[in-house]
VOPAGU-2260 file (C-alpha; in pm, 1 decimal, decimal comma):
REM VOPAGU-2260
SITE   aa  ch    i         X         Y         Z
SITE  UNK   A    0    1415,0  -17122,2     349,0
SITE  UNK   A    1    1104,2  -17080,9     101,8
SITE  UNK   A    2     829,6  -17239,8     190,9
SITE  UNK   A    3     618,2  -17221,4    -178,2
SITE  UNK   A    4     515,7  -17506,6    -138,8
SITE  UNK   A    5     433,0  -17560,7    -517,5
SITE  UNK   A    6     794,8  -17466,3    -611,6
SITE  UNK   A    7     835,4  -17824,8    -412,3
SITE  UNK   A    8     567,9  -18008,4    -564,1
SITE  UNK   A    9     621,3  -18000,9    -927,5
SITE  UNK   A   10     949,8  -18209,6    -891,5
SITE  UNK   A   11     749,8  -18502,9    -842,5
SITE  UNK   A   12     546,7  -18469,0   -1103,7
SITE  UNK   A   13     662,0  -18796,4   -1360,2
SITE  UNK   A   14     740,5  -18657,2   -1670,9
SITE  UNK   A   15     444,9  -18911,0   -1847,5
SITE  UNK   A   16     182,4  -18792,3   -1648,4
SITE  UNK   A   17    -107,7  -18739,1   -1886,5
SITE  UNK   A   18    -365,1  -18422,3   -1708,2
SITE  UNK   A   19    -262,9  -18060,5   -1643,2
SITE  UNK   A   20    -427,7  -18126,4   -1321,5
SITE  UNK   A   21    -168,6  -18332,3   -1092,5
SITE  UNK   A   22    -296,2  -18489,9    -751,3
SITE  UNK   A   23      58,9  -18629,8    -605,9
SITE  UNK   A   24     -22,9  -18978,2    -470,8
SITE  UNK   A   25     201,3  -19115,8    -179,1
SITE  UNK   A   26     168,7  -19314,8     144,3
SITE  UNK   A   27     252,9  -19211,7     517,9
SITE  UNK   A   28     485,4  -19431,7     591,3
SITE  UNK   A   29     461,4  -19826,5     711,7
SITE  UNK   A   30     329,8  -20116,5     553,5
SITE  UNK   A   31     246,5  -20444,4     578,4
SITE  UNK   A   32     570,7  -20682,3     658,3
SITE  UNK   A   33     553,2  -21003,2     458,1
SITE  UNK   A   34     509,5  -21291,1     624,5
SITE  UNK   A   35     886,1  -21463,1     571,3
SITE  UNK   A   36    1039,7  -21086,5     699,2
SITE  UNK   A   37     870,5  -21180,6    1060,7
SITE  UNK   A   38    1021,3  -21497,4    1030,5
SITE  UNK   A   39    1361,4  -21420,3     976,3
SITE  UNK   A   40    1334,9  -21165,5    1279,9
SITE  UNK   A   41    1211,2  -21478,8    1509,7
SITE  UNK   A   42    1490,4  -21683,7    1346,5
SITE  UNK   A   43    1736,8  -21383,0    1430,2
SITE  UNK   A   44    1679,6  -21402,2    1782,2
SITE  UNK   A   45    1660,3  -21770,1    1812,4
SITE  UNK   A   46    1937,8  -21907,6    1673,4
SITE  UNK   A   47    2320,8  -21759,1    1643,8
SITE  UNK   A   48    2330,8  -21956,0    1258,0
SITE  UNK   A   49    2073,4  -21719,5    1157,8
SITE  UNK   A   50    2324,8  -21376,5    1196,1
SITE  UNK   A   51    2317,5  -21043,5    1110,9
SITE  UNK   A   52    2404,4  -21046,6     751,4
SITE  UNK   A   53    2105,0  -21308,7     671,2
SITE  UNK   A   54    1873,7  -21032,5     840,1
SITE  UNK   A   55    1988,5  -20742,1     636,8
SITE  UNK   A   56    1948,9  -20972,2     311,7
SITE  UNK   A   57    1593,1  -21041,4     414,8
SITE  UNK   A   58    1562,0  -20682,1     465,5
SITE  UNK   A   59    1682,2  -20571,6     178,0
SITE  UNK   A   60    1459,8  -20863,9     -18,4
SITE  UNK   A   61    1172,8  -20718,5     168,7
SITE  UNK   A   62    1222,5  -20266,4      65,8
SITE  UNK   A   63    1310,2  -20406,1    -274,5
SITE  UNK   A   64     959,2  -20585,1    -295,7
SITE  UNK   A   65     765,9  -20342,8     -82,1
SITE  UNK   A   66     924,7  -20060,4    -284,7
SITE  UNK   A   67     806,9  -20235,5    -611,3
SITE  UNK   A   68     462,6  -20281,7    -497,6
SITE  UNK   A   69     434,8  -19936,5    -429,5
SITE  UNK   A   70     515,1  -19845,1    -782,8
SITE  UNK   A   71     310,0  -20104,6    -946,5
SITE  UNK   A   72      -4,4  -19931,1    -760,8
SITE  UNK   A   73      97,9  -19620,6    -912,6
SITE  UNK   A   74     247,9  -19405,2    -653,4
SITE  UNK   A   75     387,2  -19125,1    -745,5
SITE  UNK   A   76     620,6  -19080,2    -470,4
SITE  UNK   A   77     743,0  -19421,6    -252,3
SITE  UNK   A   78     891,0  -19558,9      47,2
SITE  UNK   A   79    1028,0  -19898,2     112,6
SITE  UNK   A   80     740,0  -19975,1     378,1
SITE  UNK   A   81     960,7  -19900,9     697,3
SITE  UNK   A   82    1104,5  -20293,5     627,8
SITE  UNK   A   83    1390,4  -20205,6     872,0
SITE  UNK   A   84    1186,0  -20037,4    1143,9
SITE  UNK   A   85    1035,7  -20244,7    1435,2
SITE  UNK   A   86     825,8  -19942,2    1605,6
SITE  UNK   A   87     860,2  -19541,6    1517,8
SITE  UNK   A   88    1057,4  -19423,8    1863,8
SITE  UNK   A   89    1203,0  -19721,9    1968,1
SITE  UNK   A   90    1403,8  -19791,3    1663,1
SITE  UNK   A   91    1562,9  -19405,6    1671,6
SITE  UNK   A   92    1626,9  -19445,3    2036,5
SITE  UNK   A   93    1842,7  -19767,0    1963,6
SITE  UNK   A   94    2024,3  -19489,7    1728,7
SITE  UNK   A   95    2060,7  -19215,1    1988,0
SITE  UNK   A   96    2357,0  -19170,4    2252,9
SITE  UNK   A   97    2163,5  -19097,8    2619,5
SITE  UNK   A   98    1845,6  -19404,8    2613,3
SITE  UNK   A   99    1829,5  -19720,7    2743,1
SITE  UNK   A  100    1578,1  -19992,2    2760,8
SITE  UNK   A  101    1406,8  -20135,1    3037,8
SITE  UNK   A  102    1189,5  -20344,0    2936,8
SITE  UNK   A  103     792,1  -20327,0    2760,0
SITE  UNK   A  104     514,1  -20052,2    2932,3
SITE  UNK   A  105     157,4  -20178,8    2863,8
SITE  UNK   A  106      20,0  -19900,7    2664,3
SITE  UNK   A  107    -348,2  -20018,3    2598,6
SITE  UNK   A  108    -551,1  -20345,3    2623,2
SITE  UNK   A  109    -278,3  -20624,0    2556,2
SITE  UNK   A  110     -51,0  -20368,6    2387,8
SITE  UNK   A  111     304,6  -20321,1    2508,3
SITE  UNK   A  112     542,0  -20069,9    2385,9
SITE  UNK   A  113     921,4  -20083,4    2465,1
SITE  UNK   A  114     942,6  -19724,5    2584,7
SITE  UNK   A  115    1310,9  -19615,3    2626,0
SITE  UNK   A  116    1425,8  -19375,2    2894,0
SITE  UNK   A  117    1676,3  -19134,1    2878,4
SITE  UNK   A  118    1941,9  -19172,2    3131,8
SITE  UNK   A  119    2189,4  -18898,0    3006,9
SITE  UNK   A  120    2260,3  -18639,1    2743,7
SITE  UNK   A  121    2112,9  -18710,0    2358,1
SITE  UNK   A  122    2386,3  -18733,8    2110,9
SITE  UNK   A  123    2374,1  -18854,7    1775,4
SITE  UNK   A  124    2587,9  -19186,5    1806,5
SITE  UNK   A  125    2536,3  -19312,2    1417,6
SITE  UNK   A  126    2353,8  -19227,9    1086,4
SITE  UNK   A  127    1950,1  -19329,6    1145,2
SITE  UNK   A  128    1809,1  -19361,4     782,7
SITE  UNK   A  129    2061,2  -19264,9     476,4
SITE  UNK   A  130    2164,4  -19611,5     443,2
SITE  UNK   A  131    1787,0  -19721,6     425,3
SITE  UNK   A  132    1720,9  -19359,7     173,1
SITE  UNK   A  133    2004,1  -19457,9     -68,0
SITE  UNK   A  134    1875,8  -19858,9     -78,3
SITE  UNK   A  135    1514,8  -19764,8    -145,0
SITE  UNK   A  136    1650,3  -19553,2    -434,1
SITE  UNK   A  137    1865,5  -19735,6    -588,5
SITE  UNK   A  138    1575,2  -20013,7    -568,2
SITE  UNK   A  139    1296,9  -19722,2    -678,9
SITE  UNK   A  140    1186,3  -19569,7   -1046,4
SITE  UNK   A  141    1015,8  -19281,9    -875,0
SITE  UNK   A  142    1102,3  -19042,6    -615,6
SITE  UNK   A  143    1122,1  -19192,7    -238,4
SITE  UNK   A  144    1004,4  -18970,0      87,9
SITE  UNK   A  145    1133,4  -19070,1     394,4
SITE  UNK   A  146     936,8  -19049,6     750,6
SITE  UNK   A  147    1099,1  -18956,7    1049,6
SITE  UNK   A  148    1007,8  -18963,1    1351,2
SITE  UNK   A  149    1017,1  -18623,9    1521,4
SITE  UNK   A  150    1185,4  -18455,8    1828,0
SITE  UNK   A  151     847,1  -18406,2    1989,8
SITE  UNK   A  152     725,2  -18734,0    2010,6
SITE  UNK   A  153    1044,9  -18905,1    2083,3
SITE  UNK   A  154    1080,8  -18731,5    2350,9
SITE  UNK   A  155     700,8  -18713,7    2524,7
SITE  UNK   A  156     693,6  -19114,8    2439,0
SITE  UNK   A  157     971,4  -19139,8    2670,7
SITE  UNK   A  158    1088,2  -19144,2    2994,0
SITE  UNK   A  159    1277,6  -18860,3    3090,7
SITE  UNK   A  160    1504,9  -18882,6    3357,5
SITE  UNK   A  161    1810,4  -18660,3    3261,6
SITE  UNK   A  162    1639,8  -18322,1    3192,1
SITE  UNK   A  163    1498,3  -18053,6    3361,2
SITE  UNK   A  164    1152,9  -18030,0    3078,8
SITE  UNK   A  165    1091,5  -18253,0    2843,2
SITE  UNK   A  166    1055,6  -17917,4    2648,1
SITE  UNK   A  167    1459,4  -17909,9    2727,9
SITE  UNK   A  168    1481,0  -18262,3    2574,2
SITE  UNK   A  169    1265,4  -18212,2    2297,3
SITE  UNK   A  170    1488,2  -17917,0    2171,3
SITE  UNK   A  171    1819,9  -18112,1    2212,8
SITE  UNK   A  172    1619,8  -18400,2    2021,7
SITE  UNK   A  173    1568,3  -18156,3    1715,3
SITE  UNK   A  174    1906,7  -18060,8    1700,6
SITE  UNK   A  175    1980,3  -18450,2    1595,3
SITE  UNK   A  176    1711,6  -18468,8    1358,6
SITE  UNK   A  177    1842,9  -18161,3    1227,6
SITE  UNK   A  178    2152,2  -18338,4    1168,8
SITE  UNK   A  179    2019,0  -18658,3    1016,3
SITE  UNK   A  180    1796,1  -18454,1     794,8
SITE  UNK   A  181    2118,0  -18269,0     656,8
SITE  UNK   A  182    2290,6  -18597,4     574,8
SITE  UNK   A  183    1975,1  -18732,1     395,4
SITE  UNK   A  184    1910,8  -18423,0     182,9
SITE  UNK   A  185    2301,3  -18497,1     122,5
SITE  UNK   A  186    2225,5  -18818,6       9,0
SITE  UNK   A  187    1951,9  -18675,1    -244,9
SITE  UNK   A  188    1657,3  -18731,3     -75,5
SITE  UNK   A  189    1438,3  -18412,9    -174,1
SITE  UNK   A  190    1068,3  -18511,8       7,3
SITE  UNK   A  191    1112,1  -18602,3     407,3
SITE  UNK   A  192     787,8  -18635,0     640,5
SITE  UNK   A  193     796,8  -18561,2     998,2
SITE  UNK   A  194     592,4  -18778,6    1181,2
SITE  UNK   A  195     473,2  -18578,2    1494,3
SITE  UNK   A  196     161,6  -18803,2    1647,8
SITE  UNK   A  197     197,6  -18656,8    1975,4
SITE  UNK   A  198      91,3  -18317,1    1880,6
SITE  UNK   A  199    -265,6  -18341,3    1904,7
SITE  UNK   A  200    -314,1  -18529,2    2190,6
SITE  UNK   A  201     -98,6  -18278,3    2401,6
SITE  UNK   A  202    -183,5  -17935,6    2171,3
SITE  UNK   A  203     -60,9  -17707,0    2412,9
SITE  UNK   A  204     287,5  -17787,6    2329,0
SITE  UNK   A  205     228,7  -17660,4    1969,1
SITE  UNK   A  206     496,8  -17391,8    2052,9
SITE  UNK   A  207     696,5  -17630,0    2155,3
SITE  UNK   A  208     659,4  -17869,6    1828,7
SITE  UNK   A  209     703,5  -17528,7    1641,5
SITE  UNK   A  210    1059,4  -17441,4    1774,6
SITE  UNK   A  211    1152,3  -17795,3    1724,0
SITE  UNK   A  212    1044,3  -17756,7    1375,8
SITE  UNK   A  213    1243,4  -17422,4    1335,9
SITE  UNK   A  214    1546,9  -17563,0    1440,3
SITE  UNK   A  215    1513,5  -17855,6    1209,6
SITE  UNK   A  216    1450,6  -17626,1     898,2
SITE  UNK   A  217    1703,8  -17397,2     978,5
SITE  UNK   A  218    1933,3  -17450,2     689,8
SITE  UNK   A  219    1732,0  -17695,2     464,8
SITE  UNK   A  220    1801,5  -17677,7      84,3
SITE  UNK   A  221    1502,4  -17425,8     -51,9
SITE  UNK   A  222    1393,8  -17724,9    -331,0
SITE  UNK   A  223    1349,5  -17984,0     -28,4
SITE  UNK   A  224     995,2  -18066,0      31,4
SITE  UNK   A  225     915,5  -18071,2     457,9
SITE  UNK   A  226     600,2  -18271,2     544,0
SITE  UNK   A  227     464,9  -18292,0     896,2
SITE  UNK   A  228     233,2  -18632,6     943,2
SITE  UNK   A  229     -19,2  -18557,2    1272,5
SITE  UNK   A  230    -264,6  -18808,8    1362,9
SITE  UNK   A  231    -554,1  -18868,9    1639,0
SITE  UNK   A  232    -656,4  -18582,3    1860,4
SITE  UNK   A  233    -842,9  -18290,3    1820,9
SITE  UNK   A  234    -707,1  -18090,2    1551,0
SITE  UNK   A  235    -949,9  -17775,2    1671,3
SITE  UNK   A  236    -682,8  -17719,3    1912,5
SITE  UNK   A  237    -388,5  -17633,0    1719,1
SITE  UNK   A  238    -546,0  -17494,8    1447,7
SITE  UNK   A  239    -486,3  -17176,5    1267,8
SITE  UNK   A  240    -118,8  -17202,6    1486,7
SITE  UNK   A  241      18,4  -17487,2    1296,6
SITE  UNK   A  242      17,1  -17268,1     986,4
SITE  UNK   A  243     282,7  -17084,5    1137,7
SITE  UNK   A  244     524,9  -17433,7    1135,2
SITE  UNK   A  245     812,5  -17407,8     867,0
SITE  UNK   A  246     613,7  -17732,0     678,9
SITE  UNK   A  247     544,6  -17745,2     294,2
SITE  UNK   A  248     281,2  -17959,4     403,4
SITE  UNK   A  249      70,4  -18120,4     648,2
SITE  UNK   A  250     -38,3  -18480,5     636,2
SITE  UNK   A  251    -365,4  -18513,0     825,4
SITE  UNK   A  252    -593,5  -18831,2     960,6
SITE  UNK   A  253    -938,6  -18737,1     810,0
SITE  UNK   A  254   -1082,8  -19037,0     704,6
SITE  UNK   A  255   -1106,8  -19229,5    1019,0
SITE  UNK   A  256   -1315,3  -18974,0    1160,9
SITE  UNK   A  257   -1591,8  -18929,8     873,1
SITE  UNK   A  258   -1421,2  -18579,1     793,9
SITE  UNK   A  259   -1600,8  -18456,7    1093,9
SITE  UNK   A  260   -1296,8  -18255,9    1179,5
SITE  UNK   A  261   -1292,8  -18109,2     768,8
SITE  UNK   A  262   -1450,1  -17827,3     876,7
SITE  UNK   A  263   -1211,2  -17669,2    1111,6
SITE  UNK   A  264    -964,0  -17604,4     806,6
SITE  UNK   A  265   -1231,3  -17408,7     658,2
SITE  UNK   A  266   -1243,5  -17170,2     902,3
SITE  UNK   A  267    -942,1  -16948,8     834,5
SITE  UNK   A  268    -769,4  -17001,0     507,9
SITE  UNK   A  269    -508,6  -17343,4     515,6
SITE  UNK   A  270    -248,1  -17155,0     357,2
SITE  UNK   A  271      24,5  -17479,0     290,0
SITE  UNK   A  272     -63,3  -17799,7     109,6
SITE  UNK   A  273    -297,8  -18071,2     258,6
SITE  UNK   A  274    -193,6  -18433,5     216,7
SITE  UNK   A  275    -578,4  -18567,7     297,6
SITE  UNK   A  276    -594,0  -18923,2     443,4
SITE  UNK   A  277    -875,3  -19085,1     161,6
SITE  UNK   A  278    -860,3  -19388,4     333,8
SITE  UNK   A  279    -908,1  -19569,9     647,7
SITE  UNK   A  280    -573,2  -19710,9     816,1
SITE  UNK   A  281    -810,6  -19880,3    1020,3
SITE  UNK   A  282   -1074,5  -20090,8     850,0
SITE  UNK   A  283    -976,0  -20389,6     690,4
SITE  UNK   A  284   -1168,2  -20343,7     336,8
SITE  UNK   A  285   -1075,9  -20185,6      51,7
SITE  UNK   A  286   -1271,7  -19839,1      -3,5
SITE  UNK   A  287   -1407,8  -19864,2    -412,6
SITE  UNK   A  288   -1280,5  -19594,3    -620,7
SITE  UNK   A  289   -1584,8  -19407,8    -637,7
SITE  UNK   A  290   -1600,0  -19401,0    -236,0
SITE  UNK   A  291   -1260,5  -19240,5    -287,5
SITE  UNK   A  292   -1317,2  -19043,6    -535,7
SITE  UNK   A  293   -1590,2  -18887,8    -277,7
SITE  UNK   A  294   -1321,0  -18859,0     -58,5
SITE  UNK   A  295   -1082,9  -18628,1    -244,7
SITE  UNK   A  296   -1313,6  -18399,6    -357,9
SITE  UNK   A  297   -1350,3  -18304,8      24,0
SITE  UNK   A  298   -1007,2  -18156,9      30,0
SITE  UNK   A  299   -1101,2  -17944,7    -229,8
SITE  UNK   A  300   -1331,3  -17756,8      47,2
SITE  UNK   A  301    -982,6  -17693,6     212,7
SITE  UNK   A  302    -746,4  -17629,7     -24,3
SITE  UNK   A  303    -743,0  -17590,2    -428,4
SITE  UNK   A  304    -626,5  -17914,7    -661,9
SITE  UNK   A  305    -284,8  -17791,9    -697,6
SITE  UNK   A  306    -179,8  -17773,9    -326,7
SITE  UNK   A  307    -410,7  -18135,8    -278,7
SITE  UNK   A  308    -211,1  -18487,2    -170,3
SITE  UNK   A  309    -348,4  -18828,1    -187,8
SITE  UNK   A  310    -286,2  -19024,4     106,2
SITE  UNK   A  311    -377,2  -19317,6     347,4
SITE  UNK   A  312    -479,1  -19200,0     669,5
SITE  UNK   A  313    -196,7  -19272,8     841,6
SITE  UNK   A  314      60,9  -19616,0     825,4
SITE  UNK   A  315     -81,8  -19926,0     660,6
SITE  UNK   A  316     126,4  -20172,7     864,9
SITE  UNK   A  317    -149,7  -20288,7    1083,1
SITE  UNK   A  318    -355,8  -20452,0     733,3
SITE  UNK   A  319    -345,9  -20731,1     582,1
SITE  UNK   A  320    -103,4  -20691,3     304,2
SITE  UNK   A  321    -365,5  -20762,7      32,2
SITE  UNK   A  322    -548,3  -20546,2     213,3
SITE  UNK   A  323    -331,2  -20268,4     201,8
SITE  UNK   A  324    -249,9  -20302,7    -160,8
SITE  UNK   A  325    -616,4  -20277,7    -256,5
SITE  UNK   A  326    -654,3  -19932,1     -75,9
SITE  UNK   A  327    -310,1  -19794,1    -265,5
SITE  UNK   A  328    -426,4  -19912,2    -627,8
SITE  UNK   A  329    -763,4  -19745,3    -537,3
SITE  UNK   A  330    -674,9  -19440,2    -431,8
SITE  UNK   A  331    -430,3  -19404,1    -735,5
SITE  UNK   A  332    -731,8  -19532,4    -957,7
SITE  UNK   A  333    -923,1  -19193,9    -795,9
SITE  UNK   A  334    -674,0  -18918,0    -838,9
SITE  UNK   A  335    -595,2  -19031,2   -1161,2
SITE  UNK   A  336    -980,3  -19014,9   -1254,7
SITE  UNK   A  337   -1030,7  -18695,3   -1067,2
SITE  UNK   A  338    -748,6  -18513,6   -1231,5
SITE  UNK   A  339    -878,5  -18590,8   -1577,0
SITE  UNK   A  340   -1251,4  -18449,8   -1457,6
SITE  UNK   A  341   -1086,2  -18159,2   -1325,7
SITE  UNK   A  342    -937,6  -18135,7   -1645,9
SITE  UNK   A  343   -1275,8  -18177,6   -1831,8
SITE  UNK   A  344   -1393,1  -17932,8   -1645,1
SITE  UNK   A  345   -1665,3  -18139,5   -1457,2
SITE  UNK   A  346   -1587,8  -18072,6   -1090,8
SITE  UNK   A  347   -1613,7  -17716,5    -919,6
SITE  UNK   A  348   -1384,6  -17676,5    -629,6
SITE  UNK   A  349   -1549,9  -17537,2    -331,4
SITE  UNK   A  350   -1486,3  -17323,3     -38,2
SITE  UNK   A  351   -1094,9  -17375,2    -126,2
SITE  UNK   A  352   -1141,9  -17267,5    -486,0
SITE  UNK   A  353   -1306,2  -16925,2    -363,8
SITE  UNK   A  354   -1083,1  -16864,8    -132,4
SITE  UNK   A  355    -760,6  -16869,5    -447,9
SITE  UNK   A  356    -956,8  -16731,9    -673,9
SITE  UNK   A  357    -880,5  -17078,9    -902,6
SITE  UNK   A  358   -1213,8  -17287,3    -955,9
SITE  UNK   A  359   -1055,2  -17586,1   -1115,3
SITE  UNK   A  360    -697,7  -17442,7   -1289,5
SITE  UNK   A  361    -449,4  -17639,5   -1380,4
SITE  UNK   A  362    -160,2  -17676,4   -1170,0
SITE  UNK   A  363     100,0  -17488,2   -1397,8
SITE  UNK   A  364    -111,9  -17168,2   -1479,3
């Protein structure tokens, strides 16, 4: 598998788009479910006259209008919001052959997450998101990425009672993800995020999370763009080593922390693309453009424009929906204003643009 990362990129690209420069704009994942989705979920599991099939409609209602909200803020590449997902593990461990549920752990505060043990050996039972891929692109005008949740998380935010490691589970975990990941890129899906949260807060298991990641890239179409999504932690402690994962790209949680973490990618060369979080998953406000703006020009310190994403922090689902909207339309607002000053010639790329040689090139020279 190549892992030229630009060879990847350009395919998103929309075939309007105005600047040399190109800043691809996307999201991580989740979003904001409306109000009547929630509803229909209570409904679901209150009354039997409420069934199945009125779910799914209300499902597929809500990825059509998520989806459409995401293009009418710009985004260059979508997803339907996660509309169908309830929580990131717990709706693939529903999915897999080997977990059961007993019932909500308190995780923090008031917080309670349904973690699922597994009782016996991980199989892969039925498909986890092609259905959901093909919907959101027959609903979509633009390219759709899908997030999945990764081997390594599923299996440390679980119990594991039928292993001898959880580094024994984890494995056997990739090997599904591999499999789902082949049916997707069968389905046409050419951008697919791993979401891997767990990494940093247990980074001596990067080796781990690497052989995962080999044996989930082992035989992935060349034109098929691989994202890996890590948020909280300390990213000092699996840095330069994540370089060596067989990612395109790597979707980091800046903004939450001030950048304070920026400059530990500045210390050896970030040799793949950086999809920088711009703004806060966390705050309730919408950043202004120029505050974003700001933002961006910070990844230039890491990498050059043409290997620079534009991204939330991390999943919006926790905002208001207004909310969220407001920080999407933004940040498009700021790449789009960025890329034509880049264009202009009236920003110098930093520490990034040394390091390439490229002070402010366009993305095609």
């Amino acid at each position: 598998m190549s892992y030229n990362a630009i060879d990847t990129r350009e395919q998103f690209r929309p075939d309007d788009h105005s600047t040399d420069h190109f800043l691809l704009t996307t999201v991580v994942g989740s979003y904001p479910k409306p109000k009547w989705l929630n509803r229909a979920k209570e409904l679901h599991e209150e009354r039997d006259s409420f069934t199945d099939e009125h779910l799914h409609e209300a499902e597929d209602d809500a990825c059509r209008v998520i989806t459409d909200e995401h293009e009418r803020a710009g985004l260059d590449v979508v997803v339907d919001g996660e509309m169908r997902r309830n929580e990131m593990v717990e709706y693939f461990a529903h999915r897999i052959d080997g977990y059961e549920f007993n019932g909500p752990v308190k995780v923090w505060g008031h917080n309670y997450f349904d973690k699922p043990s597994v009782v016996g050996e991980v199989a892969y039972d039925e498909q986890w998101l092609v259905e959901e891929f093909e919907f959101t692109a027959d609903a979509a005008t633009r390219p759709v990425k899908v997030p999945i949740t990764g081997p390594y998380t599923l299996a440390n935010w679980s119990f594991n009672e039928a292993y001898d490691s959880e580094e024994e589970l984890a494995y056997a975990l990739a090997d599904l993800v591999n499999e789902e990941i082949d049916k997707l890129v069968e389905a046409g899906c050419q951008y697919i995020q791993i979401d891997e949260p767990a990494l940093a807060t247990t980074p001596d298991d990067h080796a781990i999370v690497g052989e995962c990641l080999e044996r989930i890239a082992d035989d992935v179409d060349d034109d098929v763009r691989l994202g890996l999504h890590v948020c909280y932690g300390d990213y000092s402690r699996i840095y330069p080593e994540m370089l060596e994962f067989p990612v395109h790209e790597f979707d980091l949680e800046l903004a939450n922390g001030d950048y304070d973490q920026l400059p530990v990618f500045t210390e050896e060369e970030f040799t793949k693309d950086l999809a920088l979080g711009v703004v806060d998953a966390h705050t309730a406000e919408v950043e202004p453009v120029e505050v974003i703006k700001e933002n961006i020009k910070k990844g230039f310190e890491v990498v050059p424009p043409e290997r620079l994403t534009v991204s939330p922090d991390c999943g919006l689902k926790l905002l208001p929906r207004d909310i969220a909207y407001g920080k999407m339309e933004n940040m498009v607002k700021a790449a789009r204003q960025i890329e034509e000053e880049l264009d202009a010639g009236e920003i110098t790329v930093g520490y990034a643009g040394e390091k390439s040689g490229n002070s402010a090139a366009p993305a095609d020279d």
